[in-house]
N, CA, C and O atoms as CSV, one atom per row, in Angstrom:
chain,resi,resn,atom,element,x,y,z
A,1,UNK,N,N,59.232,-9.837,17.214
A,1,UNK,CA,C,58.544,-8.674,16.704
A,1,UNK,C,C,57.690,-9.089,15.508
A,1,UNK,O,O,58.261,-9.776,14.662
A,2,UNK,N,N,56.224,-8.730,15.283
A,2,UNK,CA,C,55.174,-9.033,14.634
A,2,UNK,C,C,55.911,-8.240,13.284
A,2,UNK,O,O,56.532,-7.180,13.362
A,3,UNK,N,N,55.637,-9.166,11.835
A,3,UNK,CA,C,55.908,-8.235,10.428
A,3,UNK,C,C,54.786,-7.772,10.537
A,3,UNK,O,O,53.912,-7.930,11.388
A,4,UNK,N,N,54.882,-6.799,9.030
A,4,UNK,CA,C,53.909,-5.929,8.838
A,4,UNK,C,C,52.771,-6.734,8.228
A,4,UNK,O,O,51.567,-6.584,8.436
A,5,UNK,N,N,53.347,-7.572,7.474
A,5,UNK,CA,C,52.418,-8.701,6.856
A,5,UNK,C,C,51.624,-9.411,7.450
A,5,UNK,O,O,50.680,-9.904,6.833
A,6,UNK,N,N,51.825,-9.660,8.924
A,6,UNK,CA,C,51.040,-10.668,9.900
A,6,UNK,C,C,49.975,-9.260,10.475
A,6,UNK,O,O,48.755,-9.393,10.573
A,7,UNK,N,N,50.700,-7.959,10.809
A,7,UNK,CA,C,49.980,-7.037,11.112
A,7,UNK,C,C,48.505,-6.756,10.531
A,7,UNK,O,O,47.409,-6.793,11.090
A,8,UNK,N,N,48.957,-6.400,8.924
A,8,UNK,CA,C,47.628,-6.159,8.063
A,8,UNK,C,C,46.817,-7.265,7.690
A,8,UNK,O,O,45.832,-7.002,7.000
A,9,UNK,N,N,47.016,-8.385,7.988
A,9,UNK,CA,C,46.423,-9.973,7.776
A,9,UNK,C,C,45.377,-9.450,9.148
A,9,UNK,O,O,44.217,-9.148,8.869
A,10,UNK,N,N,45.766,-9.377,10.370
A,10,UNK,CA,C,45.320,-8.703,12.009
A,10,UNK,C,C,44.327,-7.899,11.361
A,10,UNK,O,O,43.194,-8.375,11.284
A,11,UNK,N,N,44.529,-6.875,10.927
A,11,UNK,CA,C,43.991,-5.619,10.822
A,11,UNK,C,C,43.075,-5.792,10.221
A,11,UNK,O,O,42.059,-6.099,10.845
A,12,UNK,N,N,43.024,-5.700,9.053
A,12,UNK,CA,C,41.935,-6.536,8.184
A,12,UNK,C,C,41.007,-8.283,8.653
A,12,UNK,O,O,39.967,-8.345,7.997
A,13,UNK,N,N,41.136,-9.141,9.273
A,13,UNK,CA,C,40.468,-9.129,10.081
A,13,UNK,C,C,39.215,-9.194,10.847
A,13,UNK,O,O,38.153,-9.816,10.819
A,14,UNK,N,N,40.128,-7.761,11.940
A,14,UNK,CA,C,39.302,-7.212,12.843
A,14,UNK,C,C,38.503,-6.508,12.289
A,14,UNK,O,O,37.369,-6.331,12.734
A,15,UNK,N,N,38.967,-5.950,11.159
A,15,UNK,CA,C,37.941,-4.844,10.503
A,15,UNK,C,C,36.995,-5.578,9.903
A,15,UNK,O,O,35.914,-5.001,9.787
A,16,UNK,N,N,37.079,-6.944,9.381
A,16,UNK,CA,C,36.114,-7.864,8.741
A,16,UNK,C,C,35.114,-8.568,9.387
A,16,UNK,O,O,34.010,-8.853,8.922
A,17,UNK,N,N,35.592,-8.860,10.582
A,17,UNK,CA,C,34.499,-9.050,11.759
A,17,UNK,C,C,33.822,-7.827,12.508
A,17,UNK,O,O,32.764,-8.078,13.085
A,18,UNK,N,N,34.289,-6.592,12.560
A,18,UNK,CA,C,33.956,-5.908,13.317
A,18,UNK,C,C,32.703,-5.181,12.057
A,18,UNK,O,O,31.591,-5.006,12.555
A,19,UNK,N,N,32.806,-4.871,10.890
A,19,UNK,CA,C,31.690,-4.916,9.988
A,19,UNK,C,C,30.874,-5.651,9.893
A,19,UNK,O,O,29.715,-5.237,9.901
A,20,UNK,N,N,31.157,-7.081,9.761
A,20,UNK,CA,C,29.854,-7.836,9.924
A,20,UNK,C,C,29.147,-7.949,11.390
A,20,UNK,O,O,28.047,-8.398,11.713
A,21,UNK,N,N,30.268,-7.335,12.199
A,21,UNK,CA,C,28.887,-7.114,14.085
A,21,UNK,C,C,28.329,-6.208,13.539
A,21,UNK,O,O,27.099,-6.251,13.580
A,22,UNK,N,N,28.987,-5.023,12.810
A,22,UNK,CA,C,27.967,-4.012,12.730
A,22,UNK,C,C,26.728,-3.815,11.975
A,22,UNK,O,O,25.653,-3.263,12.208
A,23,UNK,N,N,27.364,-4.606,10.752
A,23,UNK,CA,C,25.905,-4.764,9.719
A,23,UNK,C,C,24.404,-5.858,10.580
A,23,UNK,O,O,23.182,-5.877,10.433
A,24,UNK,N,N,25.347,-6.584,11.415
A,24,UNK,CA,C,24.199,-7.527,11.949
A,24,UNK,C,C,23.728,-6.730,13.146
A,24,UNK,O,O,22.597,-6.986,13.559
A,25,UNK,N,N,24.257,-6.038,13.602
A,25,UNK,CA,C,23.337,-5.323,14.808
A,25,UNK,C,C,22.145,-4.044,13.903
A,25,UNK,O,O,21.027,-3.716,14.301
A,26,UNK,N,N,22.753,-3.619,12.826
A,26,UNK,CA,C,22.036,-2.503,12.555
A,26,UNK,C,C,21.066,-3.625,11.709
A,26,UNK,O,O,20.117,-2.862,11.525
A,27,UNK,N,N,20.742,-4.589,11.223
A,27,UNK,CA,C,19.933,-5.304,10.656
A,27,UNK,C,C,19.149,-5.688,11.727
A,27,UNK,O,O,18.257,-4.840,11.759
A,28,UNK,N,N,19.029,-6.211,12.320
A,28,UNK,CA,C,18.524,-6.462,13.867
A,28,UNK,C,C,17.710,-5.495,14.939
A,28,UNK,O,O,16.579,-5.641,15.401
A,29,UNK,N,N,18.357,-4.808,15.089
A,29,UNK,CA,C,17.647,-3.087,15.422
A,29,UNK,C,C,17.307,-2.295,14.973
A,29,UNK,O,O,16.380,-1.641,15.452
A,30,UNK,N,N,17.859,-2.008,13.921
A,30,UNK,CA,C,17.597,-0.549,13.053
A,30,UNK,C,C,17.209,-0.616,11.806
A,30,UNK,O,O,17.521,0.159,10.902
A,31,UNK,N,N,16.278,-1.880,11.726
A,31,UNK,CA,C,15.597,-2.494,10.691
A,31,UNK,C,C,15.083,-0.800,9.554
A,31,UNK,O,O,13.860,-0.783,9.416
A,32,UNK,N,N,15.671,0.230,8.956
A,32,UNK,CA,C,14.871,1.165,8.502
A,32,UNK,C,C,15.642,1.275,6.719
A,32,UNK,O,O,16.633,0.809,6.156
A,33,UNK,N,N,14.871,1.874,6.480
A,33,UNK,CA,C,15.410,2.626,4.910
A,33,UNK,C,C,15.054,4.227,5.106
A,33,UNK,O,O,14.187,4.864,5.703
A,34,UNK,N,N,16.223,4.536,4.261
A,34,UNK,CA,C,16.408,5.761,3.986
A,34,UNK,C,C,15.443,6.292,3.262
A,34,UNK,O,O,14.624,5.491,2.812
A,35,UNK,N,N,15.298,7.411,3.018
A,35,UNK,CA,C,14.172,8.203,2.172
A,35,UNK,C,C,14.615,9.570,1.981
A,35,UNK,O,O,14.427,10.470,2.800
A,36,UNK,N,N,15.552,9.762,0.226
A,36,UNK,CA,C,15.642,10.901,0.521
A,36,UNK,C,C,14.731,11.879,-0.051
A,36,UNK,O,O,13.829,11.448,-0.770
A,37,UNK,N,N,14.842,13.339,0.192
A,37,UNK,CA,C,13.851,13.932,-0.254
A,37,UNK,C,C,14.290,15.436,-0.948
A,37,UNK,O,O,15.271,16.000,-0.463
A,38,UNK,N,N,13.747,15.917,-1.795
A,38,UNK,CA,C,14.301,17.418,-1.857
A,38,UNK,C,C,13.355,18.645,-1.872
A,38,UNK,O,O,12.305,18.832,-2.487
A,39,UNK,N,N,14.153,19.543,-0.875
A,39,UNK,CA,C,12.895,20.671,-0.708
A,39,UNK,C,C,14.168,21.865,-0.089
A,39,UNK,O,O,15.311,21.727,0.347
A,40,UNK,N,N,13.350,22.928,-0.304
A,40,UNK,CA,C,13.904,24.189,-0.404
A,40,UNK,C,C,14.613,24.423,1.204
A,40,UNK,O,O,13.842,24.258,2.149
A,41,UNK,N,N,15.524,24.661,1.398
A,41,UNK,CA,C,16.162,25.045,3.319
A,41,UNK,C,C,15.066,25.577,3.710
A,41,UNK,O,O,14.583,25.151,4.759
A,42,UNK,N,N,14.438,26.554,3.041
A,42,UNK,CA,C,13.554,27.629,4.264
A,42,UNK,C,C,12.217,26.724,4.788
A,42,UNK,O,O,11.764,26.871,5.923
A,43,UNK,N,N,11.481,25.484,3.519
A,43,UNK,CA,C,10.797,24.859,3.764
A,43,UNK,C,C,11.436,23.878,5.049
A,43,UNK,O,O,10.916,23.769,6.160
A,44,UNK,N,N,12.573,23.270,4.635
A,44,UNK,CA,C,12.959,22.263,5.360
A,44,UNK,C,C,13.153,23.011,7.169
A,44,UNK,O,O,12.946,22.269,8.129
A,45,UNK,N,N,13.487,24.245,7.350
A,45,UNK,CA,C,13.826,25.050,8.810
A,45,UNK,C,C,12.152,25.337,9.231
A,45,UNK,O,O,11.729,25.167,10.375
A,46,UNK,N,N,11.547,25.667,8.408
A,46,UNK,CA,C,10.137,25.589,8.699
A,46,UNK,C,C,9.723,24.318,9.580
A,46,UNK,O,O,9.369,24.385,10.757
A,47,UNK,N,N,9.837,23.026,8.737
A,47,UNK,CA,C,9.462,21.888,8.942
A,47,UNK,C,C,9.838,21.606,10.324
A,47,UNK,O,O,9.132,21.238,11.263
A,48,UNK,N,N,11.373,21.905,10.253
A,48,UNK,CA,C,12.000,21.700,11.325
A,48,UNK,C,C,11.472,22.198,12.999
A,48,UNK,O,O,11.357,21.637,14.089
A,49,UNK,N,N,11.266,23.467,12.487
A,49,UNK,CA,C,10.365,24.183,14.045
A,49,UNK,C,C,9.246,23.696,14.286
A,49,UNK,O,O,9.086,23.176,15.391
A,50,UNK,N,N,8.064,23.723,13.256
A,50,UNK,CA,C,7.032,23.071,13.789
A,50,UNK,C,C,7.167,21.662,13.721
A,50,UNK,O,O,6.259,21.100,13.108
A,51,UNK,N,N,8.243,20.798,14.284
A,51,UNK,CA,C,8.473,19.686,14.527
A,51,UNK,C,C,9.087,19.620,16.362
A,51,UNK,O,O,8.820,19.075,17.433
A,52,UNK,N,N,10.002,20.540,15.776
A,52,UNK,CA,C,10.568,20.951,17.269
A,52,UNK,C,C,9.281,21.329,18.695
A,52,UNK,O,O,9.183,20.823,19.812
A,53,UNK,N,N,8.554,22.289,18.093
A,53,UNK,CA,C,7.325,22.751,19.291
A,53,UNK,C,C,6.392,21.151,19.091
A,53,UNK,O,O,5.669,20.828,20.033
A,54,UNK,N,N,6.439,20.532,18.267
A,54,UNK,CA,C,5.512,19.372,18.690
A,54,UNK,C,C,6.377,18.570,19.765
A,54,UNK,O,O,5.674,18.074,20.646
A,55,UNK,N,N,7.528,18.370,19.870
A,55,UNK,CA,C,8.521,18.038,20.453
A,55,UNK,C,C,9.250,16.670,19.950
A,55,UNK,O,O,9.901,15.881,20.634
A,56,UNK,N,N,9.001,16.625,18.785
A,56,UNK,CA,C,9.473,15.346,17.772
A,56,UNK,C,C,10.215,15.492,16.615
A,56,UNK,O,O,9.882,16.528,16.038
A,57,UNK,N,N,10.903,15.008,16.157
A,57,UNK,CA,C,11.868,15.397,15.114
A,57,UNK,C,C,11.358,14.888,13.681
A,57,UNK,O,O,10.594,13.959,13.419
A,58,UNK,N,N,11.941,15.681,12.935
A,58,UNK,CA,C,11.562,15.532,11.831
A,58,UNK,C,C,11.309,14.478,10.795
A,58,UNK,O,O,10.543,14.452,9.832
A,59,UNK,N,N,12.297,13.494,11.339
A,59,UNK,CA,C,12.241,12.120,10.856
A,59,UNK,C,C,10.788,11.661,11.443
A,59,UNK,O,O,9.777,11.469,10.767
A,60,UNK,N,N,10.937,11.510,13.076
A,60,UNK,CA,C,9.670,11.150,13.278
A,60,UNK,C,C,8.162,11.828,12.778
A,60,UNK,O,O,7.048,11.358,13.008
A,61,UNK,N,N,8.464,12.970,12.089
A,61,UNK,CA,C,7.030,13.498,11.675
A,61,UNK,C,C,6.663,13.057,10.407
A,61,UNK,O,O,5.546,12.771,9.977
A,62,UNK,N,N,8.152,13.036,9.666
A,62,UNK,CA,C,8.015,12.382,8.012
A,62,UNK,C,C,7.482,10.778,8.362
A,62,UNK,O,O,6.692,10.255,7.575
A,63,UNK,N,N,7.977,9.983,9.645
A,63,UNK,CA,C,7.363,8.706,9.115
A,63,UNK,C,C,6.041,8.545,9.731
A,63,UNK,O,O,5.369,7.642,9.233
A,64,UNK,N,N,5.438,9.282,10.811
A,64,UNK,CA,C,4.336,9.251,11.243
A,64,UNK,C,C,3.346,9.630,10.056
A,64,UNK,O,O,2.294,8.993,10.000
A,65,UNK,N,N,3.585,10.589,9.123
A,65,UNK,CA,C,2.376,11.156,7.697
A,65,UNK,C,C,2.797,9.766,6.725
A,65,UNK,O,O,1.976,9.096,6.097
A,66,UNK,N,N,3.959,9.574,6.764
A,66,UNK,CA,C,3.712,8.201,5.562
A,66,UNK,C,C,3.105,6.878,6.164
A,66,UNK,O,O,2.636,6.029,5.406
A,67,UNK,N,N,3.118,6.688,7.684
A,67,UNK,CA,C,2.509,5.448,8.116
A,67,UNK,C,C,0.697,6.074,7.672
A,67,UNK,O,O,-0.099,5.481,6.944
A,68,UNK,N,N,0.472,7.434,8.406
A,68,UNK,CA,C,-0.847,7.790,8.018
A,68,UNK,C,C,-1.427,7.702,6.435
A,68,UNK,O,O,-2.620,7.468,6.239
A,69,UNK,N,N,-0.613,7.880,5.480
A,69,UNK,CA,C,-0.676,7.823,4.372
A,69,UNK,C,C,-1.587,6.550,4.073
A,69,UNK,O,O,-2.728,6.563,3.611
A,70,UNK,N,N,-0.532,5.036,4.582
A,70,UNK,CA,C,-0.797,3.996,4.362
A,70,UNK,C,C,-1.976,3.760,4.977
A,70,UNK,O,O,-2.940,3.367,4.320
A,71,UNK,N,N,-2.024,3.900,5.873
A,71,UNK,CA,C,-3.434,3.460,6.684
A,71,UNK,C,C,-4.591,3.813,6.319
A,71,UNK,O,O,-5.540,3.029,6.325
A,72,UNK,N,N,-4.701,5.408,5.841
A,72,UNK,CA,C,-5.759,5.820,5.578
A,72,UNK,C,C,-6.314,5.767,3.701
A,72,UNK,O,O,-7.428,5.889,3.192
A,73,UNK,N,N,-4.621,5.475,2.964
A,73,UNK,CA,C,-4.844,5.217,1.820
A,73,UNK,C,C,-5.319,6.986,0.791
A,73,UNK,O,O,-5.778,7.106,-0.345
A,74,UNK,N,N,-4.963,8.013,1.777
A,74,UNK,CA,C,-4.885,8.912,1.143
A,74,UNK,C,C,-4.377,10.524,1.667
A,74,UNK,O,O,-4.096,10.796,2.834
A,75,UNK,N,N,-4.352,11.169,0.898
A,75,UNK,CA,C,-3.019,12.089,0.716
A,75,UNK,C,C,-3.980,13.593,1.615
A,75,UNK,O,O,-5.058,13.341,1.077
A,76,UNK,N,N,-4.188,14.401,2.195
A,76,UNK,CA,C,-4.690,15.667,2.636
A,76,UNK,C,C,-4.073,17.261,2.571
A,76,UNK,O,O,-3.809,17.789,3.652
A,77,UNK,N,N,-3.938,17.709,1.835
A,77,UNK,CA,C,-3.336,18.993,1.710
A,77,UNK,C,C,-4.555,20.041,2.160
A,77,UNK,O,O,-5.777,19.890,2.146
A,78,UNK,N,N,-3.650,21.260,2.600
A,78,UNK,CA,C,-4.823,22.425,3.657
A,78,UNK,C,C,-4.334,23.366,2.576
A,78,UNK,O,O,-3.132,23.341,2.311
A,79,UNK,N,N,-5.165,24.225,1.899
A,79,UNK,CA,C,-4.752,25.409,1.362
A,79,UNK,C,C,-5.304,26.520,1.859
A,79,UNK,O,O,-5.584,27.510,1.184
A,80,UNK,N,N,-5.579,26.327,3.745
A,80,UNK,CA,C,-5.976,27.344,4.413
A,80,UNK,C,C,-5.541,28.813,4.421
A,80,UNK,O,O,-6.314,29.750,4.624
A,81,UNK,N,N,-3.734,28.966,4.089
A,81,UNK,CA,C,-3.229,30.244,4.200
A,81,UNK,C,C,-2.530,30.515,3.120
A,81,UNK,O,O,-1.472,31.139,3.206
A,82,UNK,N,N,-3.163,29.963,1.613
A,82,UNK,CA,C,-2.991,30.205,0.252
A,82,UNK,C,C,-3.107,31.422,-0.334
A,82,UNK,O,O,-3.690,31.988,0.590
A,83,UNK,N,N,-3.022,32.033,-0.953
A,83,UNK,CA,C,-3.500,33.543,-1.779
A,83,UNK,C,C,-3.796,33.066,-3.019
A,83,UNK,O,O,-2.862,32.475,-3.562
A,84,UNK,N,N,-5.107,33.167,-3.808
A,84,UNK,CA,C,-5.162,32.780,-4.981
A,84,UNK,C,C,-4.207,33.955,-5.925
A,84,UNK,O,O,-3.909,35.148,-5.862
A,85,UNK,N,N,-3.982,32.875,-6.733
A,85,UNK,CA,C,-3.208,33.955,-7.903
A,85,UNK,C,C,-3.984,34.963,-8.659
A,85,UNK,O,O,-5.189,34.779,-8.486
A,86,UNK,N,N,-3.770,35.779,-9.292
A,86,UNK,CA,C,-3.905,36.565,-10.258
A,86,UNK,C,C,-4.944,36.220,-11.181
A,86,UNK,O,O,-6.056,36.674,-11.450
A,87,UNK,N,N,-3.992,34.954,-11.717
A,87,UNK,CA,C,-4.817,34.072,-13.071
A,87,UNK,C,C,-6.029,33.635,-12.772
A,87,UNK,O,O,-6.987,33.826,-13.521
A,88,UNK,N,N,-6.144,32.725,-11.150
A,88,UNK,CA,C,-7.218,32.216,-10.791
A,88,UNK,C,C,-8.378,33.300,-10.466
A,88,UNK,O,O,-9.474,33.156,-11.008
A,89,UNK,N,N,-8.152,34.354,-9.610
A,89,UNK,CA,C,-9.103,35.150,-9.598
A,89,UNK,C,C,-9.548,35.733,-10.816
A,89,UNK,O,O,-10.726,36.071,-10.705
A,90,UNK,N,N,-8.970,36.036,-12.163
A,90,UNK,CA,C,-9.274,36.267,-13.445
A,90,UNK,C,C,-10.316,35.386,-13.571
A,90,UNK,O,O,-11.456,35.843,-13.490
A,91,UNK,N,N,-10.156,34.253,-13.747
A,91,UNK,CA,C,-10.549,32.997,-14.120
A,91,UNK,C,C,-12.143,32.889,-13.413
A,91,UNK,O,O,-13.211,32.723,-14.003
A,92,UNK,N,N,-11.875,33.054,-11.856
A,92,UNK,CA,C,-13.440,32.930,-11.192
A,92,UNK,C,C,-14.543,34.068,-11.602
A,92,UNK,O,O,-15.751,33.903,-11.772
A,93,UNK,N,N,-13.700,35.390,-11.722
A,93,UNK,CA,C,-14.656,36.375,-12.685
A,93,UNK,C,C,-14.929,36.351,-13.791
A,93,UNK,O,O,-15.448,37.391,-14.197
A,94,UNK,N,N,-14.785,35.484,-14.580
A,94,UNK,CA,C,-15.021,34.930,-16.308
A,94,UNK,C,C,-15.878,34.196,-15.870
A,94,UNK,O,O,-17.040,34.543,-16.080
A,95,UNK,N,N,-15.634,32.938,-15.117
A,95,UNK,CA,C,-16.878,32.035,-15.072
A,95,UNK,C,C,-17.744,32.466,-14.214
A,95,UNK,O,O,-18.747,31.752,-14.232
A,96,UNK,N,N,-17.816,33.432,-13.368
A,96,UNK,CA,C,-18.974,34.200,-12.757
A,96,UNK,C,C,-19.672,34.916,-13.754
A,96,UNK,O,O,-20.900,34.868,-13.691
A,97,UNK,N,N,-19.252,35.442,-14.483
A,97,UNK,CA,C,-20.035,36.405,-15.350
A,97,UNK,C,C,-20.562,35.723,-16.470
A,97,UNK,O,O,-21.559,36.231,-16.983
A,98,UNK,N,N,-20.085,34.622,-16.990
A,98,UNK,CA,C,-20.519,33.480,-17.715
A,98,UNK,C,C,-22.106,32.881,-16.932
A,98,UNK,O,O,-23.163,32.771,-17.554
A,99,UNK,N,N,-21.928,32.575,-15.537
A,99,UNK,CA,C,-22.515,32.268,-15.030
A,99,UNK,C,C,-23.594,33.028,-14.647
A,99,UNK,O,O,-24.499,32.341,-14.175
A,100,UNK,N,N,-23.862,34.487,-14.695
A,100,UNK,CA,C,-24.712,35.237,-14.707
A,100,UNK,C,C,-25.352,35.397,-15.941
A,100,UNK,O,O,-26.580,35.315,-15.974
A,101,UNK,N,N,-24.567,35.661,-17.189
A,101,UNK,CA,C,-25.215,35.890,-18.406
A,101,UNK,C,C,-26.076,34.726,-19.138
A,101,UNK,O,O,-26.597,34.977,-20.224
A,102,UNK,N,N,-26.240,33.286,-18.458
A,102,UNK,CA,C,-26.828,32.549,-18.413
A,102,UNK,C,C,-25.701,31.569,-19.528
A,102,UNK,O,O,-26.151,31.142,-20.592
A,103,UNK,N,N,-25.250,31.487,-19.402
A,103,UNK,CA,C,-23.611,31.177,-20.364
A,103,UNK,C,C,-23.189,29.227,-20.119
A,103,UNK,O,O,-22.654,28.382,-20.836
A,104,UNK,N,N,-23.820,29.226,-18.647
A,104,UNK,CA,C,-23.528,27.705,-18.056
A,104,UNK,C,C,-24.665,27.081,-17.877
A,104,UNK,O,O,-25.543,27.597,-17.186
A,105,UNK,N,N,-24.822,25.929,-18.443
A,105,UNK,CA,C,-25.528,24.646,-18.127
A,105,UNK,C,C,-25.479,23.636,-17.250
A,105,UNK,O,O,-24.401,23.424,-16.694
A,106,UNK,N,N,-26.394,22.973,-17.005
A,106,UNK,CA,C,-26.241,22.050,-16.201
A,106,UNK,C,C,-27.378,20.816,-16.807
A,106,UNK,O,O,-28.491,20.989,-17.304
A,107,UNK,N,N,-26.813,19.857,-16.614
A,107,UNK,CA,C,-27.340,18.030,-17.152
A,107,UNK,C,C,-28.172,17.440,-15.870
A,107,UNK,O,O,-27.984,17.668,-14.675
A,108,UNK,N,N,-29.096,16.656,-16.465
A,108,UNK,CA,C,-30.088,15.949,-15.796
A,108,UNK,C,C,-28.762,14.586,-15.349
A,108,UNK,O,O,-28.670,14.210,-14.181
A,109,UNK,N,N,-27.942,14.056,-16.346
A,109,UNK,CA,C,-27.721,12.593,-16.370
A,109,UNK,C,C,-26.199,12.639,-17.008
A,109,UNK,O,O,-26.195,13.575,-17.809
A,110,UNK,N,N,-24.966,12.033,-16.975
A,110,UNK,CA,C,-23.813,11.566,-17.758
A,110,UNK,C,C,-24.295,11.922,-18.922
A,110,UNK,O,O,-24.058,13.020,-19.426
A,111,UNK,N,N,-24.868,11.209,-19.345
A,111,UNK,CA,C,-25.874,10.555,-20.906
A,111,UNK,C,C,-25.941,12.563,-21.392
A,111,UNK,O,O,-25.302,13.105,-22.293
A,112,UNK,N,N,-26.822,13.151,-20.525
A,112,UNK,CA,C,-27.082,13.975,-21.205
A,112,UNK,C,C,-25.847,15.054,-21.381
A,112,UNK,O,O,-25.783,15.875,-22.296
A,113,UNK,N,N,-24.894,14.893,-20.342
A,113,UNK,CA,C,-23.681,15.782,-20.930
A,113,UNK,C,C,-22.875,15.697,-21.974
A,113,UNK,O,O,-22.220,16.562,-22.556
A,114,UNK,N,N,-23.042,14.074,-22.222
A,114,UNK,CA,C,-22.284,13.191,-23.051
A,114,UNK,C,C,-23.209,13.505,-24.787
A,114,UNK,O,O,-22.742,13.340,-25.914
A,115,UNK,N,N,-24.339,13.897,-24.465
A,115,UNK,CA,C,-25.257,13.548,-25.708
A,115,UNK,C,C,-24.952,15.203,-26.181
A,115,UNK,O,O,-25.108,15.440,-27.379
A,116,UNK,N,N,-24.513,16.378,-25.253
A,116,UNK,CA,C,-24.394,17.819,-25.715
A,116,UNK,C,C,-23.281,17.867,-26.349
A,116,UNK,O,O,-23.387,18.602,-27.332
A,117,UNK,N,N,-21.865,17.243,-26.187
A,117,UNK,CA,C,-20.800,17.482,-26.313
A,117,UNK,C,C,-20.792,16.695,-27.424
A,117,UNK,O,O,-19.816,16.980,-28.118
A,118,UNK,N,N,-21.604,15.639,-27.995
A,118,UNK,CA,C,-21.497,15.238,-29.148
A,118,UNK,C,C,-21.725,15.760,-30.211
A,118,UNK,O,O,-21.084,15.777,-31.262
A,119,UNK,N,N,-23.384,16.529,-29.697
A,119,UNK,CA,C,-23.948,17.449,-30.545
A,119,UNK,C,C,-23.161,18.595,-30.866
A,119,UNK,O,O,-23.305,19.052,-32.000
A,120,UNK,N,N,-22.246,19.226,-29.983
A,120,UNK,CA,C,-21.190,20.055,-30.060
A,120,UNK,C,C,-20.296,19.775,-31.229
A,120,UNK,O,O,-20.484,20.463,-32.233
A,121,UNK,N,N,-19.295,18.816,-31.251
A,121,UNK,CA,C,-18.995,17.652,-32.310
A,121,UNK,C,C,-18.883,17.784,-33.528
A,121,UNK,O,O,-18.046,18.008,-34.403
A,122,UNK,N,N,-20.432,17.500,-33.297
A,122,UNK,CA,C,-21.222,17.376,-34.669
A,122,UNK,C,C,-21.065,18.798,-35.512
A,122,UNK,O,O,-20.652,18.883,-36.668
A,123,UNK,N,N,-21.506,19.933,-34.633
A,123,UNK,CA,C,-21.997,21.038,-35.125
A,123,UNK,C,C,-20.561,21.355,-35.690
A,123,UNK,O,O,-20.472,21.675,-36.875
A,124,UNK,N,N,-19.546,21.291,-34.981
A,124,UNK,CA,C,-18.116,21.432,-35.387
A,124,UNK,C,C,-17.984,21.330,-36.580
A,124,UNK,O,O,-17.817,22.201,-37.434
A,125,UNK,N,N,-18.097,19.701,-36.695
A,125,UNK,CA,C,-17.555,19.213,-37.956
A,125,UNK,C,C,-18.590,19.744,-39.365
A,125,UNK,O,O,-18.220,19.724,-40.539
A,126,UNK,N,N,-19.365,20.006,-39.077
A,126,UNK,CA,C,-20.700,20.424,-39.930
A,126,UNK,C,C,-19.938,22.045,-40.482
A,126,UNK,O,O,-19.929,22.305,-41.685
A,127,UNK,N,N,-19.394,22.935,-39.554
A,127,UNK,CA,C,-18.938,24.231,-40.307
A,127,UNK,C,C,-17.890,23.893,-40.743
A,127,UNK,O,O,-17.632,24.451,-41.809
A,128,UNK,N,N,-16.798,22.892,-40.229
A,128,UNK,CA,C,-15.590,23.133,-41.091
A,128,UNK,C,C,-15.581,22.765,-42.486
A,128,UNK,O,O,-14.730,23.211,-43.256
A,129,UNK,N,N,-16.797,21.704,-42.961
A,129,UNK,CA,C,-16.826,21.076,-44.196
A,129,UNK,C,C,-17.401,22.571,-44.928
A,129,UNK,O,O,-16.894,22.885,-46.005
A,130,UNK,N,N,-18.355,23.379,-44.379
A,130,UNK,CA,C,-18.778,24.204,-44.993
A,130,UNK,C,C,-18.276,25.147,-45.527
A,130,UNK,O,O,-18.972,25.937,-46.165
């Protein structure tokens, strides 16, 4: 009858070879890294469906946009079904009406935007001494 001592010497082991088949098969095949990420469930169930009707899973859609990423060397966001905010529409009616009251300029050259904003500057520093 086998001791327990010859047992767990066995056991350990099998378990020591049977980890290194496994690390060498998944090195070998499943050459990948992880990537984790964090985003809201409702985004992520979103993601999930229009992954599903493409008929590809989500992993495969996350690494298909980062291979595209690389290849193309840049990033594309759609803000097709956006709602501007509040602030921003504030914002476009200030500089519209700016823009009507004759309020905005425009430069021939760098040089000359560069040569207003100095003069700007200037004029600055000219009232505060005053």
């Amino acid at each position: 009858m086998p001791s327990w001592k010859n047992f767990s010497s066995f056991k350990f082991g099998y378990f020591w070879r049977l980890t290194k088949y496994i690390h060498f098969i998944y090195s070998v095949y499943m050459n990948t890294a992880i990537v984790n990420i964090k985003v809201d469930p409702k985004t992520k169930k979103e993601a999930q469906k229009v992954a599903e009707e493409l008929g590809v899973s989500l992993s495969s859609l996350i690494k298909a946009y980062l291979k595209e990423i690389i290849r193309t060397k840049t990033v594309t966001f759609s803000a097709a079904s956006e709602e501007p905010s509040e602030w921003l529409i504030k914002t476009l009616r200030e500089s519209e009406a700016d823009r009507m009251a004759g309020r905005v300029g425009s430069f021939e050259s760098v040089d000359d935007a560069i040569g207003h904003l100095d003069k700007m500057i200037k004029n600055e520093e000219n009232s505060k001494k005053n």
